[in-house]
KOLDREN-834905 format. One record per residue (C-alpha): residue in three letters; chain; x, y, z. Coordinates in steps of 0.1 Angstrom, whole numbers, padded with zeros to 4 digits. Example, Ala and Ser with C-alpha at 12.3 -4.5 7.8 and 13.67 -1.06 7.14 Angstrom:
residues 2
@r: ALA; c: A; u: 0123; v: -0045; w: 0078
@r: SER; c: A; u: 0137; v: -0011; w: 0071
***
This chain:
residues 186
@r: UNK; c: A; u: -0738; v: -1539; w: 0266
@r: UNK; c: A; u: -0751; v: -1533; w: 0232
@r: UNK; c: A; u: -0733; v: -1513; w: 0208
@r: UNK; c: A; u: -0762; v: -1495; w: 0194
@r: UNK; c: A; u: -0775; v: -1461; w: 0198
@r: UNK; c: A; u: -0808; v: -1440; w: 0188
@r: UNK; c: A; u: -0813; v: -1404; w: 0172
@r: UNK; c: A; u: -0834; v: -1384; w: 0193
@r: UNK; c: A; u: -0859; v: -1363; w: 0178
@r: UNK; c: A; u: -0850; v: -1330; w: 0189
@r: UNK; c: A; u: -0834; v: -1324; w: 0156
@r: UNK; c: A; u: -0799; v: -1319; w: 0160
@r: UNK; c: A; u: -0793; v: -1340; w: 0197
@r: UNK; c: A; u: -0776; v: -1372; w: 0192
@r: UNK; c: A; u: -0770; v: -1400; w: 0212
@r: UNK; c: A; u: -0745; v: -1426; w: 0214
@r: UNK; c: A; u: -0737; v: -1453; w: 0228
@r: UNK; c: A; u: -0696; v: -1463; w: 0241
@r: UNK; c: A; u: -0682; v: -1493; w: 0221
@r: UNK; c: A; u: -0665; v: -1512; w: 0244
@r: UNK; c: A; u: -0643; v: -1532; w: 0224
@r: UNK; c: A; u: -0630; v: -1495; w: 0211
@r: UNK; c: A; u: -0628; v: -1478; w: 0244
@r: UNK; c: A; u: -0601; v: -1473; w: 0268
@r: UNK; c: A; u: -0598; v: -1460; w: 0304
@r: UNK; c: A; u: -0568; v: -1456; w: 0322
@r: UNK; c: A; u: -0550; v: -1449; w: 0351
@r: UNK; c: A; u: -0518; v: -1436; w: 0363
@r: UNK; c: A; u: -0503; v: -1439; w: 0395
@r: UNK; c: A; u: -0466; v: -1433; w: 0415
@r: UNK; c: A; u: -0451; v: -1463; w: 0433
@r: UNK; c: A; u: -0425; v: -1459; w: 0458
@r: UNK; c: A; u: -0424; v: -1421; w: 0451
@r: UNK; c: A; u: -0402; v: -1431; w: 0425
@r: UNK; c: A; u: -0421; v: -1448; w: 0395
@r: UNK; c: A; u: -0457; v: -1449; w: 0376
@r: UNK; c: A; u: -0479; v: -1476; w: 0378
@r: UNK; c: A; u: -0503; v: -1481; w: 0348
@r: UNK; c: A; u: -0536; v: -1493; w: 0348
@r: UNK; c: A; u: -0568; v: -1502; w: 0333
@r: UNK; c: A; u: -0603; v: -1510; w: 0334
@r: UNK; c: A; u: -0615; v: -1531; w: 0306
@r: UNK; c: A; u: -0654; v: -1535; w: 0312
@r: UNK; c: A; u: -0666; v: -1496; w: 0304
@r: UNK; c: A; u: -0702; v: -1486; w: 0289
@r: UNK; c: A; u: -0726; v: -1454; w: 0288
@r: UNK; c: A; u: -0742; v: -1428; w: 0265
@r: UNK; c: A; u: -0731; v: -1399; w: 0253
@r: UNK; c: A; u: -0759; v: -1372; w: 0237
@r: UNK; c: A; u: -0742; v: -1345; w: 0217
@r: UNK; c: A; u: -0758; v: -1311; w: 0199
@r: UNK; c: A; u: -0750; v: -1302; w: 0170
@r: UNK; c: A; u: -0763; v: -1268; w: 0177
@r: UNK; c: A; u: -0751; v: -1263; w: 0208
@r: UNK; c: A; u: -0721; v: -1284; w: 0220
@r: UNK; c: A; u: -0726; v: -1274; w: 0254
@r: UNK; c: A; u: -0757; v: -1290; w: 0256
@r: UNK; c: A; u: -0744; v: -1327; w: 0256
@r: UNK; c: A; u: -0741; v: -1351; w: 0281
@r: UNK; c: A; u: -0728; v: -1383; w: 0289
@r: UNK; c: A; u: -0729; v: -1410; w: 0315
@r: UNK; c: A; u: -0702; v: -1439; w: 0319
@r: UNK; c: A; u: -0703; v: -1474; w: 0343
@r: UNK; c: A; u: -0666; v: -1489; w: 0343
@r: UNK; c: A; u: -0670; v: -1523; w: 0363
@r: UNK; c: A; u: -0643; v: -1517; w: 0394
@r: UNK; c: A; u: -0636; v: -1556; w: 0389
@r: UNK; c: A; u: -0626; v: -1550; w: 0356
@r: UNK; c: A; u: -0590; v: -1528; w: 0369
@r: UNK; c: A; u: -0562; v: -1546; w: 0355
@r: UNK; c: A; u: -0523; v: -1535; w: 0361
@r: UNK; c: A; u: -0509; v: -1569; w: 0344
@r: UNK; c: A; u: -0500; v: -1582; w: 0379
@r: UNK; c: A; u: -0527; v: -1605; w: 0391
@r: UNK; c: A; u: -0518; v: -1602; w: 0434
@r: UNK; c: A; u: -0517; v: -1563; w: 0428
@r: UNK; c: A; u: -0554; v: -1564; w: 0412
@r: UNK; c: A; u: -0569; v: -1585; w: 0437
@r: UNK; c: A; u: -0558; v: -1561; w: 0461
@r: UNK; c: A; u: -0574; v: -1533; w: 0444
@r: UNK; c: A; u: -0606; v: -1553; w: 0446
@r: UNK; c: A; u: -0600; v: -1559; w: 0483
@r: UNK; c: A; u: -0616; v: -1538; w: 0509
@r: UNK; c: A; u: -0582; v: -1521; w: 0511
@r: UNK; c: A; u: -0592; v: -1503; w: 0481
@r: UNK; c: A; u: -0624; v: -1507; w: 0456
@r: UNK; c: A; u: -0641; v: -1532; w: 0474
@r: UNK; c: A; u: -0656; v: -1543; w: 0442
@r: UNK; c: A; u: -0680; v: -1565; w: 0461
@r: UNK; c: A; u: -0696; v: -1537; w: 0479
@r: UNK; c: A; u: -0691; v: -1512; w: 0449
@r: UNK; c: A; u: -0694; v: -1526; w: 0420
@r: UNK; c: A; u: -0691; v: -1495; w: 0396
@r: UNK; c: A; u: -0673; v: -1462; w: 0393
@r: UNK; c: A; u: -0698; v: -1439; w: 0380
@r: UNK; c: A; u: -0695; v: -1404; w: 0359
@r: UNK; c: A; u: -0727; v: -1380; w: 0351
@r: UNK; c: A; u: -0723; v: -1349; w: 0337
@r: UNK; c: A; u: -0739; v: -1317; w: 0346
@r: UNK; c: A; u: -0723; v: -1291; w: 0324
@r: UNK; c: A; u: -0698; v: -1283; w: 0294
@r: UNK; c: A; u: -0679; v: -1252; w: 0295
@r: UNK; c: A; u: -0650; v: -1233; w: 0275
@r: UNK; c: A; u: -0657; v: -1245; w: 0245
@r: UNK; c: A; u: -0629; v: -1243; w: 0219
@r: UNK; c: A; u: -0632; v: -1258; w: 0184
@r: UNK; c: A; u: -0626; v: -1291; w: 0190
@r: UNK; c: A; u: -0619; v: -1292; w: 0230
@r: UNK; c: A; u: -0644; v: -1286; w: 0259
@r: UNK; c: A; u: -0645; v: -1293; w: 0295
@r: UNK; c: A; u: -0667; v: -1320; w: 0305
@r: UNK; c: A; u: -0678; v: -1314; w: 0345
@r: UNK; c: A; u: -0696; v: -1338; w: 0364
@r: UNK; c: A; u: -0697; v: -1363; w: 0391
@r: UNK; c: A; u: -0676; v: -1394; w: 0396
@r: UNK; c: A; u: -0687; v: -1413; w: 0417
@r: UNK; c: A; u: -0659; v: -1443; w: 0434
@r: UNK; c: A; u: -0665; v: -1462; w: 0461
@r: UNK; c: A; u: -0695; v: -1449; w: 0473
@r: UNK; c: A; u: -0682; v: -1417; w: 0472
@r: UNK; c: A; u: -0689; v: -1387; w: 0447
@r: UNK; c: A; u: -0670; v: -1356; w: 0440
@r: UNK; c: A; u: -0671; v: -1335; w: 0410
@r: UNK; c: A; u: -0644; v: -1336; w: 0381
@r: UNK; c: A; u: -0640; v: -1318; w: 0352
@r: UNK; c: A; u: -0624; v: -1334; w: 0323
@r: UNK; c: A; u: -0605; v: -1322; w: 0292
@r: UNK; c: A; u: -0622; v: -1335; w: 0264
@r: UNK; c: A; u: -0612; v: -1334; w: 0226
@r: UNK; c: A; u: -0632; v: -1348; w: 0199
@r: UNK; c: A; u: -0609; v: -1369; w: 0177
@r: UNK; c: A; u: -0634; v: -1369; w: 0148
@r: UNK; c: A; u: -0668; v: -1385; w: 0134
@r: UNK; c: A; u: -0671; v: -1409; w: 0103
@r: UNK; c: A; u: -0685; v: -1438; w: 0091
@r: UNK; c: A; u: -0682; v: -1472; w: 0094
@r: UNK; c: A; u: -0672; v: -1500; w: 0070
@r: UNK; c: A; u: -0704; v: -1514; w: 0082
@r: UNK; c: A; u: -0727; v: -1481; w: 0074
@r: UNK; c: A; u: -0728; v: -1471; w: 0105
@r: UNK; c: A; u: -0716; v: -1438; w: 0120
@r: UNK; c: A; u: -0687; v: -1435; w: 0144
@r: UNK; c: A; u: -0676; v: -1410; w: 0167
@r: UNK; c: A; u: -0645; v: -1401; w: 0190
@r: UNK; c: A; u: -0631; v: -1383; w: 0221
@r: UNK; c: A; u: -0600; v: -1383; w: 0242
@r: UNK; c: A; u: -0604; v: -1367; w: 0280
@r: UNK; c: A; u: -0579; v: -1363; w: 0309
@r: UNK; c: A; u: -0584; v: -1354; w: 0345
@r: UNK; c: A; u: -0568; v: -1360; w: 0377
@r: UNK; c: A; u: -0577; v: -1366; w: 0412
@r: UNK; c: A; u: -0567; v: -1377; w: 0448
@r: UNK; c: A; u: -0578; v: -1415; w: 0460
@r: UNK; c: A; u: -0578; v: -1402; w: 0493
@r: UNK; c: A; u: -0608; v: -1376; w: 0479
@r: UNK; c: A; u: -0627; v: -1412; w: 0471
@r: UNK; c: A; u: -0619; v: -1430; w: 0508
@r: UNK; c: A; u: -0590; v: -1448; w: 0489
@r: UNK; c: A; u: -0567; v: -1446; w: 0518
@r: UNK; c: A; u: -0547; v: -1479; w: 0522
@r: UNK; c: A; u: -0511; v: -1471; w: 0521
@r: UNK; c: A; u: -0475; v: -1483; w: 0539
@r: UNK; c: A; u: -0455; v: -1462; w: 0551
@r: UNK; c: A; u: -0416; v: -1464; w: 0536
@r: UNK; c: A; u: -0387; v: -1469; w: 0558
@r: UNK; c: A; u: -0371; v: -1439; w: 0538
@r: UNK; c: A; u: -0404; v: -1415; w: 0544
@r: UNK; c: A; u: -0434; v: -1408; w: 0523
@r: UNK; c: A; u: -0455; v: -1439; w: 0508
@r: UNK; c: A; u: -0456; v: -1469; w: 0486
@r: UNK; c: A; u: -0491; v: -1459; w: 0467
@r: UNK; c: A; u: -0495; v: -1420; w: 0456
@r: UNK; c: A; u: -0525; v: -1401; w: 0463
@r: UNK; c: A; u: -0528; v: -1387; w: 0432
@r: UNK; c: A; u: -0538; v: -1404; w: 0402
@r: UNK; c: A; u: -0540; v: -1392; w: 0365
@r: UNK; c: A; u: -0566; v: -1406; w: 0342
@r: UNK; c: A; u: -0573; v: -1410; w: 0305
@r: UNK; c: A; u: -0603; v: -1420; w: 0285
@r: UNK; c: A; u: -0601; v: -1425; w: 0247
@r: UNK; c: A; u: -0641; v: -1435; w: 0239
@r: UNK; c: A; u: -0653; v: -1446; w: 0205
@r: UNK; c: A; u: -0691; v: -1438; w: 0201
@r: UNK; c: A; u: -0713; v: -1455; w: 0180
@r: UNK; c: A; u: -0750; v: -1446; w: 0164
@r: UNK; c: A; u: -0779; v: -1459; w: 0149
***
């Protein structure tokens, strides 16, 4: 994905493009009922538009490749990508589209929209933050935002699981994730 961006010319609408090399998305997950399981994707891209006269008119769209999901233990990956779980061969992207910001506050906003994982879309709202705008030592202008949600797999028809001899599951349903996206502009 390019890392470049146009200004639209409604006057004070933006729009940005995600630097993937300066993005991260996370993931968050109990194993055993007992301990957290981190994760990543590492192949993320999408626009953002933001208004300077009206935050709440912004939006933003972001692909993450489902093949990309990396928890530093190769077997445990390729089982994600399995039909057991994201069936990256059938779907090959998670997918989130805004449709609205609300509660604006300074600096923090929720983000709702749809997120869409294998094959399956719910709604989400995120907690969003912007970290800050500035330039580049480049010329070019940067900007970034942290955001936090959290859903259930089974929500998504992520439902492989195994039972524990001493009751309850080895994967959790519930799953917290983390974005921290740089922007970048023309």
């Amino acid at each position: 994905m390019s890392t470049t961006a146009t200004t639209t010319t409604a006057g004070t609408t933006t729009t940005w493009a995600i630097d993937p090399a300066h993005t991260h998305v996370a993931f968050a997950v109990k194993h055993l009922m007992i301990s957290t399981v981190r994760g990543r994707f590492a192949a993320v891209s999408g626009t953002v538009v933001t208004d300077e006269a009206d935050p709440a008119r912004g939006t933003a769209e972001i692909e993450i490749d489902a093949a990309s999901i990396d928890t530093r233990e190769s077997q445990r990956d390729a089982h994600l990508k399995s039909a057991d779980f994201f069936d990256v061969e059938n779907f090959p992207k998670l997918i989130f589209k805004s449709k609205r910001i609300t509660d604006v506050k300074g600096n923090a906003f929720k983000l709702i929209g749809d997120l869409t994982i294998h094959g399956v879309t719910r709604e989400v709202a995120l907690d969003v933050t912007s970290d800050g705008r500035g330039k580049d030592p480049w010329g070019g202008e940067r900007s970034a935002f942290t955001a936090t949600t959290a859903i259930k797999r089974s929500d998504y028809g992520l439902t492989w699981n195994q039972a524990l001899e001493a009751g309850g599951f080895l994967v959790g349903d519930d799953i917290k994730i983390s974005l921290d996206v740089e922007l970048v502009k023309k």
